[in-house]
N, C-alpha and C positions, 0 to 999 in steps of 0.2 A: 457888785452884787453879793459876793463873798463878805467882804466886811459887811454889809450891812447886815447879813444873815449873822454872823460870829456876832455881832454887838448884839442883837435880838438874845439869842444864846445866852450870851453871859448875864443880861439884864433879864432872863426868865433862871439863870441859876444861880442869881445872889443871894439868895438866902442858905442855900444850899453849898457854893463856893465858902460867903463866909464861914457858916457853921463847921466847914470842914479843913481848908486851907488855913485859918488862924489859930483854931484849935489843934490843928498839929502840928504845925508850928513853936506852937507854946510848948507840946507836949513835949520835944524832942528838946528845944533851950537848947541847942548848940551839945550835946550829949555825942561822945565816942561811938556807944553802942546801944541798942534798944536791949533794955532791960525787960523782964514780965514785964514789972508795972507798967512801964510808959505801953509797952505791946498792947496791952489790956485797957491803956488810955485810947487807944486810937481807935481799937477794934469799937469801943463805944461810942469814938465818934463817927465811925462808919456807919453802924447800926441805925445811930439817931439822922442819920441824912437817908434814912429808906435803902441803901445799899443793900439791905437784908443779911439775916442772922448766917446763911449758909457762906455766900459769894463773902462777907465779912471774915469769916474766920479762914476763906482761904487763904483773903488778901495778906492777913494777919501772916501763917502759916509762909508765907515767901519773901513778908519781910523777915522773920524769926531766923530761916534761912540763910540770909542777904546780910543781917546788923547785927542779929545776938549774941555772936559768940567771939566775937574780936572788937579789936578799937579800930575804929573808917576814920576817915575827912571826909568833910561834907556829906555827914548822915543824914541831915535834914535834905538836902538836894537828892540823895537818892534815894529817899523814900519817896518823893514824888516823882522821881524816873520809872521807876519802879512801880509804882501804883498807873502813873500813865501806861508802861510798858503791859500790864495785867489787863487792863480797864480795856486797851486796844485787842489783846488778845480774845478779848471774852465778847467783845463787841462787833461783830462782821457789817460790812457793809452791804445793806441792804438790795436788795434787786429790786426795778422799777416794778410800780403797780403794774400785773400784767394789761395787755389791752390790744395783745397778737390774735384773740377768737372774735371772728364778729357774727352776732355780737358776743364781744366781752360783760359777764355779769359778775358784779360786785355784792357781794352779800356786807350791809353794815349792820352791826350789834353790840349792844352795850347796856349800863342799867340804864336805870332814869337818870336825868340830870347830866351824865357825861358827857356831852355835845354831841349826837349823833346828829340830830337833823345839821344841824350848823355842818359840820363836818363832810356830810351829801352835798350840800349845796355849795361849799369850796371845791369838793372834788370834782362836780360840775363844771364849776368856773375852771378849774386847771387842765380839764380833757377839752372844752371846748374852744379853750386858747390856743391848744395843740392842733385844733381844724378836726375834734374828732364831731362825731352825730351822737348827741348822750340824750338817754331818756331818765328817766327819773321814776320810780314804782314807789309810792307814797305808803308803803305795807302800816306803818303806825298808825292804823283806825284805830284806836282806844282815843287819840287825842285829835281834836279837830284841828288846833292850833297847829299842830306836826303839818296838818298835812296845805293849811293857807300856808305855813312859814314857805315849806316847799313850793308851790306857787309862784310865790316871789321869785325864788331861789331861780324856778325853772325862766321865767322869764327877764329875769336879769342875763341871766346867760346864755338863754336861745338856747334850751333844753324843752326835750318833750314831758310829756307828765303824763302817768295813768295812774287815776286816785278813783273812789269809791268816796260813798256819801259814810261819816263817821261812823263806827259800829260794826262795820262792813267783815265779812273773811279777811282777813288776810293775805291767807293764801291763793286768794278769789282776785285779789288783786295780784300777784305775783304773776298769774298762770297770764293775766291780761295781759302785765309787762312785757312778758316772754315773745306770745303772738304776736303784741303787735311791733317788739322790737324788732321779729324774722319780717314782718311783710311791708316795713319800714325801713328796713336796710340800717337799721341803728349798730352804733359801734363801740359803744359802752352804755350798759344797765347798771345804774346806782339802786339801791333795795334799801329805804330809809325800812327798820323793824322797831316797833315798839318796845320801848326802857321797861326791861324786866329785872328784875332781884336774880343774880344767879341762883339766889336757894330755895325759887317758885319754880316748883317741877311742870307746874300746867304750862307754867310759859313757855320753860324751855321748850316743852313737847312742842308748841303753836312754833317754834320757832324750826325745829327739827321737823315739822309739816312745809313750811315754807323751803326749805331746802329741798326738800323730798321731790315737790313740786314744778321745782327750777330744772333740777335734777333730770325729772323725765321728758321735759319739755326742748332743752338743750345739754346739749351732750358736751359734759363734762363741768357743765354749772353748776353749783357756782363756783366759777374761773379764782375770785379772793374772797375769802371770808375774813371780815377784817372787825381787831374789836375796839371799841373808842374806850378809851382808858381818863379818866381824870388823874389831871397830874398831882391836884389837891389831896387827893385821898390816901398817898402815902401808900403800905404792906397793904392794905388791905386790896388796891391795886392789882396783886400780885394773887391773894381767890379769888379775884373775881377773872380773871385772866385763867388761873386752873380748871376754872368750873366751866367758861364759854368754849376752852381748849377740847375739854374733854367731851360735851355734848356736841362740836360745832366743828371741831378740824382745823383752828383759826392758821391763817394764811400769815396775817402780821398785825402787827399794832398800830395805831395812831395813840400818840399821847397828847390831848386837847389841854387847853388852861396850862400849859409852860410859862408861868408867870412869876415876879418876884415873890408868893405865897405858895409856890408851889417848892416839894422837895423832888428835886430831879434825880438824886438818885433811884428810886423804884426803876429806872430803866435798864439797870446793872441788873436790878434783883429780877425782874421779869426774865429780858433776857437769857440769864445765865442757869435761873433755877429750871425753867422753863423751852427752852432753849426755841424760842418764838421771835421773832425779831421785829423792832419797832421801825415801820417803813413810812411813817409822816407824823410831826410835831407841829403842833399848835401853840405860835409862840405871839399870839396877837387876835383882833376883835376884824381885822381886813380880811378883805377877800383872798388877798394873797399869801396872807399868815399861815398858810398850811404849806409845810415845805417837807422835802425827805430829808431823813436823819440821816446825819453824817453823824460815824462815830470819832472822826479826828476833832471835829468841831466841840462835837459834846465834851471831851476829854477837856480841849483845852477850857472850854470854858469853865466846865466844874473844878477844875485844881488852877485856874489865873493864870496856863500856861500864853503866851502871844508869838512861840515861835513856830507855829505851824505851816 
């Protein structure tokens, strides 16, 4: 299971392995000691894998430390001790989605395009494999399609549904989710929300209505706020993560589309600038493609390490 999940890994961080593992490689050429230059070569090629501009210049900053000012053996091997050694620091192993309150209610949010519904209906499939009772709150009425996709989703997995005819409140559905998840005995509430722009203040507001809502309904809800992140989209990843943080409280990340186009570093830059943790990676089109982050796994597979 392990192997196949670490080959998934490495095959969603090759573009991103090579750009980074060859390229510094080359940079260092069998070199005594990192000089600026080459320092300043890496840091660039940090930056350019999404690592981000801050978590970049620390990394920098501890190999300067570590190689600058004397002659080593096997400089090149320990810059990526090294970078592993950082990367694991800065990376904590995530705690399982919670799903101790019943019911347990999940708040999902993200813009458009990032795989949210997709993302609901995996976590469906994974609680209910588990023997939990999941209902499903269809909140994206702006899109019809959101909420047939869900449908599906619900009845492939033997999930409940409370949906609204398209147009609907929102929050008119959320409040339904709630009730009828108490007088149903349900054991986790997924809360699909409509793909908004973090820099659309009305939405965010409809969205902070929705919370509001969960909020008075059950205590302590919503249990995760969780945001879907495209793995595609590189830094910018990383405002859209500040802004849903800052309106929403977020619990953890999912990073959907982990694929060979995608640059895996932003999970450093999220992370570390952010200090948010990514608790499921979407590393495939399956049902079961949604799995939690391991950060030993991610390590090795972003630097080609295989001795884990």
């Amino acid at each position: 299971m392990l192997g196949g999940f670490l080959d998934k890994f490495k095959a969603g961080l090759a573009r991103t392995r090579e750009s980074v593992v060859d390229r510094i490689r080359e940079a260092v050429g069998g070199k005594p000691r990192l000089d600026e230059e080459t320092l300043e070569e890496i840091e660039e090629i940090l930056i350019q894998a999404d690592i981000g501009v801050d978590t970049s210049m620390d990394l920098i900053e501890r190999l300067r430390e570590r190689y600058g000012d004397a002659d080593h053996e096997e400089v090149e091997q320990g810059v990526f001790d090294l970078l592993a050694r950082e990367l694991g620091s800065m990376l904590t192993v995530p705690t399982p989605i919670a799903s101790t309150h019943r019911p347990t209610i999940i708040l999902v949010v993200g813009v458009n395009g990032a795989g949210k519904t997709t993302t609901v209906g995996k976590l469906a499939k994974r609680f209910s494999d588990d023997g939990k009772k999941v209902m499903i709150a269809a909140c994206d009425t702006f899109r019809a399609a959101a909420i047939d996709q869900l449908e599906i989703w619900a009845e492939r997995t033997g999930a409940d549904i409370v949906r609204h005819q398209a147009g609907a409140d929102a929050a008119s559905v959320a409040y339904d989710a709630m009730e009828a998840a108490v007088a149903q005995g349900i054991d986790v509430v997924l809360i699909d929300t409509a793909g908004r722009l973090h820099t659309k203040v009305n939405l965010m507001e409809e969205l902070k209505k929705i919370q509001r809502v969960v909020a008075r309904t059950i205590e302590g809800a919503p249990h995760e706020t969780l945001l879907v992140l495209d793995a595609t989209t590189g830094q910018n990843a990383v405002e859209q993560a500040r802004a849903f943080h800052r309106d929403v409280s977020l619990t953890g990340l999912v990073l959907a589309k982990l694929d060979g186009t995608a640059k895996g570093g932003v999970i450093v830059a999220v992370t570390h600038e952010l200090d948010v943790p990514v608790r499921l990676v979407g590393l495939g089109e399956g049902e079961d493609d949604l799995q939690p982050f391991d950060p030993e796994h991610f390590i090795a597979a972003l630097l080609g390490r295989d001795n884990i």
